[in-house]
PLY file of the C-alpha trace (Angstrom):
ply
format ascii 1.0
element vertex 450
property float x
property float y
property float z
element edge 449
property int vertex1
property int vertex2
end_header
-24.91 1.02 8.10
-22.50 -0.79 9.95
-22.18 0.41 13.80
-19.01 0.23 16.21
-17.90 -3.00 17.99
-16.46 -3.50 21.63
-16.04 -6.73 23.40
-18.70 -8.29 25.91
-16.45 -8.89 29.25
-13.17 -8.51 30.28
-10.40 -11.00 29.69
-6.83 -11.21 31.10
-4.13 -12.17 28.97
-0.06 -12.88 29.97
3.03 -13.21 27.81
6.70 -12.50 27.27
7.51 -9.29 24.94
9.32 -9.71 21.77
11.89 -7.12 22.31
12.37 -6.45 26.30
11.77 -9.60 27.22
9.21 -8.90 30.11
6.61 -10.45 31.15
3.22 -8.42 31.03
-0.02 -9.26 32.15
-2.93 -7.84 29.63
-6.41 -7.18 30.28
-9.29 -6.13 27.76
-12.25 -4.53 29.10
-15.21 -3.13 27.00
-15.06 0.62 26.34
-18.03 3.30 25.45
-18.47 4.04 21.52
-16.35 6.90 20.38
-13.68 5.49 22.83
-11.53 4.40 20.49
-8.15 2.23 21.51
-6.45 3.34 24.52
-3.23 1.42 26.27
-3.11 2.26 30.28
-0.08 1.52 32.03
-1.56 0.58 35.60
2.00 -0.24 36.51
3.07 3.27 36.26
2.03 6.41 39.26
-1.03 7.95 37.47
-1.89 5.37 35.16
-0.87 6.79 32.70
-3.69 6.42 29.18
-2.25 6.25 26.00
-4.66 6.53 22.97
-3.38 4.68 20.11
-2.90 7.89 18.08
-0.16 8.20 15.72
0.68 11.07 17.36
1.41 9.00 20.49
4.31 7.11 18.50
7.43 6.99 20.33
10.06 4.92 18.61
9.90 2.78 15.71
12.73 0.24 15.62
11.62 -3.09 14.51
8.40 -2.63 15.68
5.75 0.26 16.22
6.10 2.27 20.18
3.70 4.82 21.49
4.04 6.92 24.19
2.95 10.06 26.16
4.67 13.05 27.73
7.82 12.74 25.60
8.28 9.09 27.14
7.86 5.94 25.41
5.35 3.72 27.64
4.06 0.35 25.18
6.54 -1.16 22.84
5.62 -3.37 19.62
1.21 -2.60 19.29
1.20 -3.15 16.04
0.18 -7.34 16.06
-2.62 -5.86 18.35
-3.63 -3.54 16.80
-3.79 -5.18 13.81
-6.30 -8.20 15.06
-8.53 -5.47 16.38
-8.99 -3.80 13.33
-9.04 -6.87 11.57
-12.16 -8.23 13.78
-13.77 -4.52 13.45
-13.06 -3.76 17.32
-13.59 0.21 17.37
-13.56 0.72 21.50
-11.31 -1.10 23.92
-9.52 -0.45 27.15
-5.99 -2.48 27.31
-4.43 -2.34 30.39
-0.71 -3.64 30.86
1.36 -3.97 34.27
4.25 -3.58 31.68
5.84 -2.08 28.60
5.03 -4.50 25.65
2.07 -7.04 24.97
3.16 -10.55 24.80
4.06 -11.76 21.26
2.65 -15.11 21.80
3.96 -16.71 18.46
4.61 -13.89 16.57
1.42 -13.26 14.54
-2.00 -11.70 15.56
-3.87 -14.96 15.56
-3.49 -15.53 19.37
-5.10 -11.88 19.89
-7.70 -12.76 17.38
-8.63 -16.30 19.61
-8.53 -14.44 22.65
-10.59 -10.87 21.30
-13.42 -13.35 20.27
-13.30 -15.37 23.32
-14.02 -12.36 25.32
-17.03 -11.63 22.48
-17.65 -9.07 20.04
-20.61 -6.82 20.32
-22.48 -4.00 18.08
-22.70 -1.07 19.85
-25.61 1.61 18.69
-23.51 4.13 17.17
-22.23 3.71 13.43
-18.64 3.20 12.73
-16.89 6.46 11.81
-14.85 6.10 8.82
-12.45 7.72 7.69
-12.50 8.12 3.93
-10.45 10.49 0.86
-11.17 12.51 -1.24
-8.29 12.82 -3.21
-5.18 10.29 -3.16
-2.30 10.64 -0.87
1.17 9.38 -1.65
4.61 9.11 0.29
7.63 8.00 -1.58
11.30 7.85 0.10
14.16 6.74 -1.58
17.08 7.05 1.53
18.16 3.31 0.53
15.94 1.45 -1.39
12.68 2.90 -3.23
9.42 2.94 -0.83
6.21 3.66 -2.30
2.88 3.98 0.03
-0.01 5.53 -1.87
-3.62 5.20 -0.74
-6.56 5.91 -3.10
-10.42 6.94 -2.67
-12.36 3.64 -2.18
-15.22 1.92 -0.62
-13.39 -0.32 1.20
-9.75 -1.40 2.76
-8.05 -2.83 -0.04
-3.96 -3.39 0.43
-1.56 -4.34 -2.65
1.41 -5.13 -1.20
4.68 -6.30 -2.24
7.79 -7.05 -0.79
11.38 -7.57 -3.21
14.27 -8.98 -1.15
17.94 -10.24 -2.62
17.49 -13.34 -0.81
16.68 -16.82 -2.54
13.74 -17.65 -0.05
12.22 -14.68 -0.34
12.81 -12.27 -3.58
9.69 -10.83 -4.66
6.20 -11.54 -2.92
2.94 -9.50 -3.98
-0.25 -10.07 -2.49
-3.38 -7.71 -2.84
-6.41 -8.02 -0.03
-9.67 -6.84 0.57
-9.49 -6.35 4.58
-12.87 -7.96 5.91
-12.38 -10.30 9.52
-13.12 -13.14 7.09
-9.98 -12.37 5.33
-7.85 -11.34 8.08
-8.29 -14.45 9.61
-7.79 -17.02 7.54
-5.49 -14.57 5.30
-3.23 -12.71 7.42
-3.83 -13.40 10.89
-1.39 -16.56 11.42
1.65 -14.97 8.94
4.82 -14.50 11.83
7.18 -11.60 11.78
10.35 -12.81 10.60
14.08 -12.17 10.55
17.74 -12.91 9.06
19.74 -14.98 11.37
22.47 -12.55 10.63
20.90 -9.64 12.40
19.77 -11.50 15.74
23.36 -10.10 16.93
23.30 -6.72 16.15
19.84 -6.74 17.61
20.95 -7.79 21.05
23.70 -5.60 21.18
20.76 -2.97 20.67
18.66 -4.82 23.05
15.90 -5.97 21.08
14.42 -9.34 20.52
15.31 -10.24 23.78
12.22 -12.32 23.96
12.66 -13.74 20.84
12.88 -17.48 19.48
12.30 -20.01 17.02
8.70 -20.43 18.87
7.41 -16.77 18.03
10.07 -15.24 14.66
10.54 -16.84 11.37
14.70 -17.14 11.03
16.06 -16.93 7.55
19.36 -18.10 6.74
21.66 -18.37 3.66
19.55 -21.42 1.94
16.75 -22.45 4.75
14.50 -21.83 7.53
15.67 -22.48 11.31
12.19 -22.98 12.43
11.60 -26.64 13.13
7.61 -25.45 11.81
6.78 -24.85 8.18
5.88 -21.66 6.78
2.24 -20.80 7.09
1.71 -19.23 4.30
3.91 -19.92 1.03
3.98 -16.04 1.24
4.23 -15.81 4.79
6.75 -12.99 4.42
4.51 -10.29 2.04
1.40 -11.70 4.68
3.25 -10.11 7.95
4.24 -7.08 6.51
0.86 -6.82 5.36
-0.24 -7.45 9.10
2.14 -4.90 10.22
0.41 -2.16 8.05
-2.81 -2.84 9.04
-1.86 -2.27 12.38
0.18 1.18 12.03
-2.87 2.03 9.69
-5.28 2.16 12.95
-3.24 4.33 14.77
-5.21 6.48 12.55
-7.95 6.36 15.09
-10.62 5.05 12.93
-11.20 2.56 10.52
-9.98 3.63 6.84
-12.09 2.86 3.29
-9.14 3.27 1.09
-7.16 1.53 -1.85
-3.62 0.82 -0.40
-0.23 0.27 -2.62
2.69 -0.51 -0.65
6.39 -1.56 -1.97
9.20 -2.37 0.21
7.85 -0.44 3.69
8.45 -0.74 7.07
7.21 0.61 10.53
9.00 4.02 9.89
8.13 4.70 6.57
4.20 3.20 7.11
4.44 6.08 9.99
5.29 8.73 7.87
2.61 7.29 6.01
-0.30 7.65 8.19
0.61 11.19 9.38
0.33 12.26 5.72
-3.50 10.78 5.40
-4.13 12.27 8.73
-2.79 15.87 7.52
-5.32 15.17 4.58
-8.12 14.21 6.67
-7.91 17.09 9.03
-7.38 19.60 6.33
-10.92 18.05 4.48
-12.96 17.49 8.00
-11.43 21.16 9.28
-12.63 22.83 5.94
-15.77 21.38 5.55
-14.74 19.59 2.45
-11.06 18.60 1.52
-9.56 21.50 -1.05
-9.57 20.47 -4.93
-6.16 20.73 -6.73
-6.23 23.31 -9.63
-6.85 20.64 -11.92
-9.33 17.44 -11.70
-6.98 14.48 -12.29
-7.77 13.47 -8.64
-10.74 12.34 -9.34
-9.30 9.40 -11.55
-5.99 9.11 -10.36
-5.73 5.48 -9.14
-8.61 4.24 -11.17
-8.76 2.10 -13.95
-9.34 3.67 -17.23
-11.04 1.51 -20.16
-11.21 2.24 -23.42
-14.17 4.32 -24.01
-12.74 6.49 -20.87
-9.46 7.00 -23.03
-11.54 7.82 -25.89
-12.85 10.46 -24.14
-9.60 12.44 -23.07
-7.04 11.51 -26.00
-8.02 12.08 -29.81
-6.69 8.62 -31.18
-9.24 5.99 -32.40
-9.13 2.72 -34.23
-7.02 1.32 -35.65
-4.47 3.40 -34.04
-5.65 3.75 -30.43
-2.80 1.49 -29.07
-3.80 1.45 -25.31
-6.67 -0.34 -23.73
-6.07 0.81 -20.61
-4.68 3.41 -18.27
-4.32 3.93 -14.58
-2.82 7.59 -13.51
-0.95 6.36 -10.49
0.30 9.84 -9.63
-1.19 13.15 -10.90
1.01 14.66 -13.50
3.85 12.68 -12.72
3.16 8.64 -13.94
0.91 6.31 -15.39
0.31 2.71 -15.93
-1.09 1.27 -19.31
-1.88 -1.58 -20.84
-2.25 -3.23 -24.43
-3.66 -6.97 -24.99
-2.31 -8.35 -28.04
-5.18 -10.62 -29.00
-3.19 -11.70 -32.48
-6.43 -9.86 -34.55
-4.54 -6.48 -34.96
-3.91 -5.42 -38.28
-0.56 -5.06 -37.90
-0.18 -8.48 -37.12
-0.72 -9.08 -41.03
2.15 -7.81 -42.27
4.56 -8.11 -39.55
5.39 -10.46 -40.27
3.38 -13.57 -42.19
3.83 -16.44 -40.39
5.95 -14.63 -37.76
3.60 -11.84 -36.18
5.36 -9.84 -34.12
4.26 -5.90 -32.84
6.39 -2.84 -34.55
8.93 -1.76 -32.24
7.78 1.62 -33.20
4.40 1.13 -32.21
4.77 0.17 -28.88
6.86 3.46 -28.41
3.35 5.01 -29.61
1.10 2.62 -26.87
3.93 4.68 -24.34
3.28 7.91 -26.41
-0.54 7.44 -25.63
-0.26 6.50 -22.08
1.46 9.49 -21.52
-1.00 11.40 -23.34
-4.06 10.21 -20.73
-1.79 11.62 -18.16
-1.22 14.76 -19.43
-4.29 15.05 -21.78
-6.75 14.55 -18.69
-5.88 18.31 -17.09
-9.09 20.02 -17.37
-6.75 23.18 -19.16
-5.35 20.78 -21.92
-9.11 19.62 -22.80
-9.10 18.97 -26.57
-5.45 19.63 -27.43
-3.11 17.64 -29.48
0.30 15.96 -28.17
3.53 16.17 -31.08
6.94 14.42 -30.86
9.74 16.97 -30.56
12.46 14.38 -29.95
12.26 9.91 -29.57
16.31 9.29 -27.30
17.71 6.30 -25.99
15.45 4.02 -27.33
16.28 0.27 -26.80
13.75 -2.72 -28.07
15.15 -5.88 -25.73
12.03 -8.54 -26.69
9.40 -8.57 -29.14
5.82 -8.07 -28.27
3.87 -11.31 -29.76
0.09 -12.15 -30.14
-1.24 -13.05 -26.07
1.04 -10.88 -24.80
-0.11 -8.32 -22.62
1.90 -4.80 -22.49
2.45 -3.03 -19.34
2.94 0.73 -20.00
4.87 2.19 -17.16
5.37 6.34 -17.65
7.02 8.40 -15.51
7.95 12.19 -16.44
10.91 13.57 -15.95
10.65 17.10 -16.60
7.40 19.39 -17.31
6.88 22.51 -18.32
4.20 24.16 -19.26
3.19 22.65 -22.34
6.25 20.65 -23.05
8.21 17.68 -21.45
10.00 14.80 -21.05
8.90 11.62 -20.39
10.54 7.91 -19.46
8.64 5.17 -21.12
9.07 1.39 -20.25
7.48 -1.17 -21.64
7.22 -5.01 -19.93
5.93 -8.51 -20.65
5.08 -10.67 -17.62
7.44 -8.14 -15.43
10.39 -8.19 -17.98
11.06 -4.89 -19.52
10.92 -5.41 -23.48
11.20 -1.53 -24.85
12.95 1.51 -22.96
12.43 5.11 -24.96
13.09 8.85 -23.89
10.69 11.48 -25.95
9.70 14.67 -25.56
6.62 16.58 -26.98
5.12 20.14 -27.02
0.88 20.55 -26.39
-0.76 22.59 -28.85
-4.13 23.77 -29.59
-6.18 20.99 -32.00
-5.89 22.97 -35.65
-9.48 23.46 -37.17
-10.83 20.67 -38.98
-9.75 19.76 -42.60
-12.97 18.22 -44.58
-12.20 16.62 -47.12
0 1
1 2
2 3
3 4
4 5
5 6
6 7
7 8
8 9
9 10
10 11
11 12
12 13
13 14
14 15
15 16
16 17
17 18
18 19
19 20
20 21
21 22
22 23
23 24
24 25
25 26
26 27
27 28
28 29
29 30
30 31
31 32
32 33
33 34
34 35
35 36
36 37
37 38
38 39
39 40
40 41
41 42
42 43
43 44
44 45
45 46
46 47
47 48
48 49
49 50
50 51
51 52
52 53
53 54
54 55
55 56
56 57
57 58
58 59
59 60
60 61
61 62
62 63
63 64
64 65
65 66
66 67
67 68
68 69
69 70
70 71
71 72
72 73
73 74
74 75
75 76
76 77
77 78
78 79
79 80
80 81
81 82
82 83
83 84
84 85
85 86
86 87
87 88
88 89
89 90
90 91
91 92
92 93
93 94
94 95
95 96
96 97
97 98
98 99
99 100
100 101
101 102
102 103
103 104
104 105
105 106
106 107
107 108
108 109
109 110
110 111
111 112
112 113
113 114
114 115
115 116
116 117
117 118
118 119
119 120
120 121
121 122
122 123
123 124
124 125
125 126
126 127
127 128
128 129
129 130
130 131
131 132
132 133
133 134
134 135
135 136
136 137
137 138
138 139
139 140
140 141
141 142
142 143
143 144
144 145
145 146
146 147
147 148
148 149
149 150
150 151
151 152
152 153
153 154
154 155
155 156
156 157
157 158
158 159
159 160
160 161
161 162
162 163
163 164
164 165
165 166
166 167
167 168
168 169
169 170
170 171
171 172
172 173
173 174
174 175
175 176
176 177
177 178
178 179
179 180
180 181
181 182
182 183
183 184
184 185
185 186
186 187
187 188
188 189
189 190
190 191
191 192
192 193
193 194
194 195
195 196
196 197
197 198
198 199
199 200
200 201
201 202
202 203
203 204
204 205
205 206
206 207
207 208
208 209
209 210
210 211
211 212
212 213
213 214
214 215
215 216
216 217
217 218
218 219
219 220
220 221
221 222
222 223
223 224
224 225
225 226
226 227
227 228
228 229
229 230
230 231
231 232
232 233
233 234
234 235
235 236
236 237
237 238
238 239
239 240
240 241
241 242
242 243
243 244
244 245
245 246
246 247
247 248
248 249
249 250
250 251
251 252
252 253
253 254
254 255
255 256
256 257
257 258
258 259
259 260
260 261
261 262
262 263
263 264
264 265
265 266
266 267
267 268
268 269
269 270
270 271
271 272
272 273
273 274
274 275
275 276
276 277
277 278
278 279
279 280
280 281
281 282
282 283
283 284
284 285
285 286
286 287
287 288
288 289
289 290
290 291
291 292
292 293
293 294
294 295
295 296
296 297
297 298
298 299
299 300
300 301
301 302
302 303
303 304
304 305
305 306
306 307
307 308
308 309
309 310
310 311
311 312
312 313
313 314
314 315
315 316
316 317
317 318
318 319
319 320
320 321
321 322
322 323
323 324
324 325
325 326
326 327
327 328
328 329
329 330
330 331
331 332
332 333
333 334
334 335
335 336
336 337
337 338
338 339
339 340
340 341
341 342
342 343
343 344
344 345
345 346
346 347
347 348
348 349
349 350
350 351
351 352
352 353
353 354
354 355
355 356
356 357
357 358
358 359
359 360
360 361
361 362
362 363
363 364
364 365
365 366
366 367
367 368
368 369
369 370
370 371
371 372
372 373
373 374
374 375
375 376
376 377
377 378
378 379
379 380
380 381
381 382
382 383
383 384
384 385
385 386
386 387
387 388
388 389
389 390
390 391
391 392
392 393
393 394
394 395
395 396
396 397
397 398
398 399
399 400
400 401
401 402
402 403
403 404
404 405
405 406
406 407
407 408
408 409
409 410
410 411
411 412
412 413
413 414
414 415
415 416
416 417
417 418
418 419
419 420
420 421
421 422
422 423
423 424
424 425
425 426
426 427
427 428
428 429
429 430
430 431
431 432
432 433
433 434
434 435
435 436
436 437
437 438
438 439
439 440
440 441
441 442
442 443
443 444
444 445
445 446
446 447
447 448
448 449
């Protein structure tokens, strides 16, 4: 069992902030087990402590501020916090003669040099996880879609990806298994970054008054302003991973959880965390955290092979057209897959020479996903699934042998027994099939020997 870390000696530390400019002068000092992370503002009549506790945060405006007594005391901890989870630090004192920890260069790998400098040390306590039970989700859609879901799991895993309308950027993905091995070489070094557009508007707010081509990656229209390469080809997805990490440990505790993140930022990776924390306390308050009326927690967000299928829809060879299935959201949408390996009967005689999948069986591979979503409820054990109605169906690209078919169902109405569902089907992240159906659950008829 792995036990809690705090550093070996105390180590000062001094740097300009990113946003007020100042000048603060930083010292880590070792701190009991069950400590935790605590910020104390010597500068300040009473000291004042402030436990890194999302319930501490103050402000969240381009970076991540916590506070006490209604009053916002340290500015931008989430680079900090994010090397001390990263390097497994569970107890540390941080005292500040200011508001905001230097930025250094704009990453957490400065923090991460210094934090092993002063030495990392086991303490004789074990490391209190925090760990689900069931999966918690927060979706906003104010102005573009944000997605943060986190899933039962044995360790911190983050899928993360970024989509910006901007040719150096566009779309970056990049999924992580958080270990100190990984966070250094892997995130550690990746710089928070900005449009050269907005440095403006963020003066006139006063932010980034400390910042500079020496600690922010500037974007403009076609290039980088930093004299320095990027770090990381992906340097962009890398930070915002960073920056997740560190709202994540205002949590209080280290987290063993599967992670999916799409477009987020400090105020929606907030929102975030208070939802897991609601979750927590409702499971560590009760004893045990409360089962939903049905069971589809315990697979929603894991990946479904065949043989697990088999088990919850009535379809077999050779017309079980899904090989996979992952419910990403309990009675609401689902992920599937199909790998065309070009042996497929259908293949045959559609076409010879020219094989190409039946538009009208991939609308089935949808059908199917949607019926591992639905089919799974406990209640519907060992019903049947009918087409009422197929609507706006569309086939954009054909489905050849080597392709692999992602599945993506999302329902749009449900009641009772009966819905509607949107299917879409994509190749390589292109969609190739769109379809609207609805179908009715009914009790399996007896069976008809013949």
């Amino acid at each position: 069992m792995e036990n809690q870390k705090t550093i070996s000696k105390e180590l000062t530390i001094k740097g300009k902030g990113l946003h007020t400019g100042n000048v603060t002068k930083l010292t880590f000092k070792p701190a009991p087990v069950n400590y935790g992370v605590k910020f104390i503002r010597k500068d300040l009549p009473g000291h004042p402590v402030i436990p890194a506790r999302v319930s501490n945060v103050m402000g969240l405006l381009r970076g991540t501020t916590i506070g006490v007594n209604d009053t916002p005391m340290v500015y931008t901890v989430e680079h900090l916090l994010a090397a001390l989870y990263g390097l497994g630090i569970d107890n540390i004192e941080i005292i500040l003669d200011n508001n905001e920890p230097p930025i250094f260069d704009g990453s957490a790998k400065p923090f991460i040099d210094y934090l092993k400098k002063a030495g990392i040390v086991e303490q004789d306590v074990p490391k209190n996880y925090i760990t689900l039970q069931n999966p918690v989700t927060y979706i906003s859609e104010e102005k573009i879609k944000v997605e943060l879901s986190a899933f039962p799991s044995d360790n911190l895993i983050i899928d993360y990806e970024i989509e910006y309308n901007h040719p150096l950027i566009g779309i970056q993905r990049l999924e992580l298994t958080i270990t100190p091995e990984n966070f250094i070489n892997e995130i550690s070094q990746a710089r928070t970054f900005c449009f050269d557009y907005e440095i403006e508007t963020l003066h006139k707010k006063g932010l980034a008054k400390g910042g500079g081509l020496h600690n922010a990656v500037v974007i403009g229209m076609d290039k980088i302003h930093n004299p320095e390469k990027l770090r990381y080809n992906d340097e962009f997805v890398r930070h915002k991973l960073l920056d997740v990490i560190g709202d994540l440990y205002l949590l209080g505790r280290p987290l063993k959880a599967r992670i999916k993140v799409k477009c987020s930022g400090h105020k929606h990776n907030i929102n975030f965390v208070k939802k897991i924390e609601e979750s927590v306390s409702r499971k560590e308050n009760k004893g045990e955290e409360k089962m939903p009326e049905t069971n589809l927690d315990n697979i929603v967000g894991r990946e479904l092979n065949v043989e697990e299928i088999k088990q919850i829809i009535p379809h077999r060879d050779p017309f079980l057209m899904i090989d996979k299935v992952t419910i990403t959201e309990a009675g609401k949408s689902a992920i599937g897959k199909k790998i065309l390996t070009g042996k497929e009967d259908f293949f045959r005689g559609h076409f010879p020479g020219s094989p190409i999948m039946p538009g009208v069986l991939i609308v089935e591979s949808l059908a199917q996903t949607a019926c591992v979503l639905f089919l799974s409820r406990p209640d519907l054990t060992n019903k049947l699934a009918y087409f009422m109605t197929i609507d706006k169906t569309k086939f954009r690209k054909p489905a050849l042998p080597g392709n692999t078919i992602e599945l993506k169902i999302e329902v749009i109405r449900a009641r009772g027994r009966s819905g509607t569902v949107k299917g879409e089907a994509f190749i390589n992240g292109e969609l190739i099939t769109e379809t609207e159906f609805m179908f009715i659950i009914v009790d399996k008829p007896a069976e008809n020997k013949l």
